[in-house]
N, CA, C and O of each residue as an XYZ file, in Angstrom:
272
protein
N     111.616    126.346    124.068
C     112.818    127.164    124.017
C     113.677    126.674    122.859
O     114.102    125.520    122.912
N     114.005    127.543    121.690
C     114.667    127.224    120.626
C     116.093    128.000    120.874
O     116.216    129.104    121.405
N     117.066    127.222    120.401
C     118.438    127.796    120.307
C     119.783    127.429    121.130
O     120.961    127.738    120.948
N     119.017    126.509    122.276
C     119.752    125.638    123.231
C     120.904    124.790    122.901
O     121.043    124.316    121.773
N     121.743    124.584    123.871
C     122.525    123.452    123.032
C     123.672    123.116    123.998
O     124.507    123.952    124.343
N     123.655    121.543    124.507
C     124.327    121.205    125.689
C     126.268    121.532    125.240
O     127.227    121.750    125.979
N     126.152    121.420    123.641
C     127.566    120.846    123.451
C     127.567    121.518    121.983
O     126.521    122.155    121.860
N     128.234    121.587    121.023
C     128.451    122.174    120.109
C     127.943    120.941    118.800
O     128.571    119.905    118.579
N     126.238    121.528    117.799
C     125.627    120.307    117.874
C     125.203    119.609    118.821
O     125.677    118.479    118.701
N     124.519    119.695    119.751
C     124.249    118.866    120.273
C     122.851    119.178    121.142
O     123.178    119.748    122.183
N     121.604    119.019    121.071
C     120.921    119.982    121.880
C     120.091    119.206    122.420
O     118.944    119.651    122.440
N     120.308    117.776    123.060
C     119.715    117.150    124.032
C     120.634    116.594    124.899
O     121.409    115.898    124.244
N     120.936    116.585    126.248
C     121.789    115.691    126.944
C     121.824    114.849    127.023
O     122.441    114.447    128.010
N     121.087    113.585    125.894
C     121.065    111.939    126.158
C     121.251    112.141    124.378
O     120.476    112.768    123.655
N     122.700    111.303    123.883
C     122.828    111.568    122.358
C     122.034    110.618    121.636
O     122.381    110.698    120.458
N     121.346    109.961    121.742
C     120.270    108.855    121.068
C     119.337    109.865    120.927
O     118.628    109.675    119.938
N     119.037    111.000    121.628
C     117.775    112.036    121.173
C     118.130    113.048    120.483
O     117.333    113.902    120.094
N     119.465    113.063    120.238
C     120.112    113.982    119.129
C     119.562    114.034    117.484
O     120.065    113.351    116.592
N     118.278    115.116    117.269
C     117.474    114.919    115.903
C     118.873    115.433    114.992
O     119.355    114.843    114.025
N     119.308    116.590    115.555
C     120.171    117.088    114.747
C     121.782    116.646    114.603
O     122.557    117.465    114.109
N     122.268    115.352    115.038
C     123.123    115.062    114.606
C     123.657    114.433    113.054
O     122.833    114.692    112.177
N     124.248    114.058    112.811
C     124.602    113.451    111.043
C     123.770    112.525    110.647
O     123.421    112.505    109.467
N     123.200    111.394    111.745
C     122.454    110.587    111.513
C     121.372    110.867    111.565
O     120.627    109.932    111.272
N     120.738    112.069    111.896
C     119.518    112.298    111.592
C     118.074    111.824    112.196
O     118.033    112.611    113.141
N     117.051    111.191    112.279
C     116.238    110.769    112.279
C     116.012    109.759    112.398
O     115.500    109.285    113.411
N     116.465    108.872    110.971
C     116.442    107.917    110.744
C     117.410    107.363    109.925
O     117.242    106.347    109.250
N     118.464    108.051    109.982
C     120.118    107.466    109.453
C     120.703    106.840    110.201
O     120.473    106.670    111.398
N     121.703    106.345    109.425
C     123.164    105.880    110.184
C     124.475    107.054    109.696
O     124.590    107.803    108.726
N     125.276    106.790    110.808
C     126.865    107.638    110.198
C     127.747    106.359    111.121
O     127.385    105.361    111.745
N     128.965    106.952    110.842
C     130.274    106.193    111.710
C     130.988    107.174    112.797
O     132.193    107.223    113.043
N     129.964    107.928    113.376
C     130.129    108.296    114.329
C     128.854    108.502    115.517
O     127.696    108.413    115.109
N     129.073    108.739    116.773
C     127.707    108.787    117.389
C     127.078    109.708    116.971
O     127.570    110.578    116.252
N     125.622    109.674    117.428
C     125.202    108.210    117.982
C     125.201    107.092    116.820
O     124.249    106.362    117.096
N     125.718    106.700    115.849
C     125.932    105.871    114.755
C     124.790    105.870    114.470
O     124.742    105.684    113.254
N     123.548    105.996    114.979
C     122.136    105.308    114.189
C     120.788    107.032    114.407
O     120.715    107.984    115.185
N     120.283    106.711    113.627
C     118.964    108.218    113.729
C     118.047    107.864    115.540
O     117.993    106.902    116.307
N     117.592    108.994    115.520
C     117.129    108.786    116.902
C     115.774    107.740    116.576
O     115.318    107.208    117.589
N     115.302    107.502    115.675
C     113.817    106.529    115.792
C     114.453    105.023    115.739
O     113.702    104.067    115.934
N     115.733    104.836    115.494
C     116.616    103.559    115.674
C     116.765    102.899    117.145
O     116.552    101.785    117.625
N     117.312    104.337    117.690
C     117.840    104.417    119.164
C     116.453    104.184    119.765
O     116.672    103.482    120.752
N     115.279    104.386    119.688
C     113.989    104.444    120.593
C     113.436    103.007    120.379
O     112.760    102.350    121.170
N     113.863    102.667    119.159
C     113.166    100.842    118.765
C     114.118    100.281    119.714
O     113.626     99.737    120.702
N     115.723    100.314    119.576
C     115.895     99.657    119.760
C     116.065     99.578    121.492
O     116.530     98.520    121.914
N     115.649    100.830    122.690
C     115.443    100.742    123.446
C     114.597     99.908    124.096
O     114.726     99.215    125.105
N     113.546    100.134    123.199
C     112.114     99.762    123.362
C     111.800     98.010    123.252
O     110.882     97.327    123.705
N     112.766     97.735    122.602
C     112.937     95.697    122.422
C     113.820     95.292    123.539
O     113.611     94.162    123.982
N     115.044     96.194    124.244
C     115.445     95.996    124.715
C     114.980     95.936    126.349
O     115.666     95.408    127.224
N     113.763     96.543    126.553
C     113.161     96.801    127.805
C     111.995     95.551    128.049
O     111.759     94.882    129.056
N     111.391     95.536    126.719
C     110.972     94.800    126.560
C     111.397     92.876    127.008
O     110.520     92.097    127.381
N     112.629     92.546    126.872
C     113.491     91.696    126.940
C     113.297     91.423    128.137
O     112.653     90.469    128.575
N     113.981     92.454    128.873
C     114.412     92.839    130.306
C     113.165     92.504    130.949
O     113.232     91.750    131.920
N     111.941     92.970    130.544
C     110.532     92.863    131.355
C     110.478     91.306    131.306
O     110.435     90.716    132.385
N     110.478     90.365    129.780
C     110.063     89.207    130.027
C     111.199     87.988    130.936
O     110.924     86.987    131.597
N     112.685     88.720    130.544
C     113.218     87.809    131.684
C     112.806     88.013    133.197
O     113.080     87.122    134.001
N     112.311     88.888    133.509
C     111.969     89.623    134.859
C     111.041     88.431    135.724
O     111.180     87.966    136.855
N     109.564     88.054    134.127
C     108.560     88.084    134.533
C     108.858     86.364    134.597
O     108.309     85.557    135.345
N     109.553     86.191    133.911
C     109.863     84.578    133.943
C     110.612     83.992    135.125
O     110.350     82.890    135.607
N     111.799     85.012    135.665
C     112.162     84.560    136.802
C     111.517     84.982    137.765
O     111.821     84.241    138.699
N     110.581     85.964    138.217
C     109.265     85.738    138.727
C     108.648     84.184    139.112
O     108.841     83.677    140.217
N     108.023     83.641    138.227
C     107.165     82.761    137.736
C     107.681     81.350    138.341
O     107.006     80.524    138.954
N     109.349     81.279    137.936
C     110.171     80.280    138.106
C     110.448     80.368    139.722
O     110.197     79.303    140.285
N     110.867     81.314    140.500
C     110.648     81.343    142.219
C     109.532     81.032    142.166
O     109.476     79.805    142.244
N     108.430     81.533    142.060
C     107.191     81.599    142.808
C     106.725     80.121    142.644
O     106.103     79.708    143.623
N     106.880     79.275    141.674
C     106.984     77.868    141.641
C     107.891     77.131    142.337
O     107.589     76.058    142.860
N     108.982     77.614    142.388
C     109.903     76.600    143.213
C     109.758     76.909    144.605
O     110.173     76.074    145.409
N     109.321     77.800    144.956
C     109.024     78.033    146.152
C     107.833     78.360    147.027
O     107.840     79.062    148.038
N     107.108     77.918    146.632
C     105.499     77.856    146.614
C     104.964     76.524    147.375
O     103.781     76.408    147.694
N     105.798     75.677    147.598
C     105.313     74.446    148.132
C     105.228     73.989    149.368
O     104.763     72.869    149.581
């Protein structure tokens, strides 16, 4: 469906997936989302990443201390 649009400019409801805002793709502006959407997806993507290994470490760290 072409022609949609949650907001004026705006035609995804999560603005990090906004292709068509100022930032573009793979820009920056000084306004949101400040960075292009392939910015916003890296930097989701390190950030989950993060989240998984503290997860898996405090995992690791109970299951040792309490294992005995």
């Amino acid at each position: 469906m072409q022609g949609w649009q949650f907001a004026e400019g705006i035609n995804y409801p999560y603005f990090f997936l906004n292709w068509g805002s100022k930032a573009g793709a793979i820009g920056f502006t000084n306004e949101l989302p400040f960075m292009g959407t392939v910015w916003w997806i890296l930097a989701l993507l390190v950030f989950l990443i993060i989240v998984g290994r503290v997860y898996l470490l405090l995992v690791e760290f109970f299951k040792k201390r309490y294992a005995k």
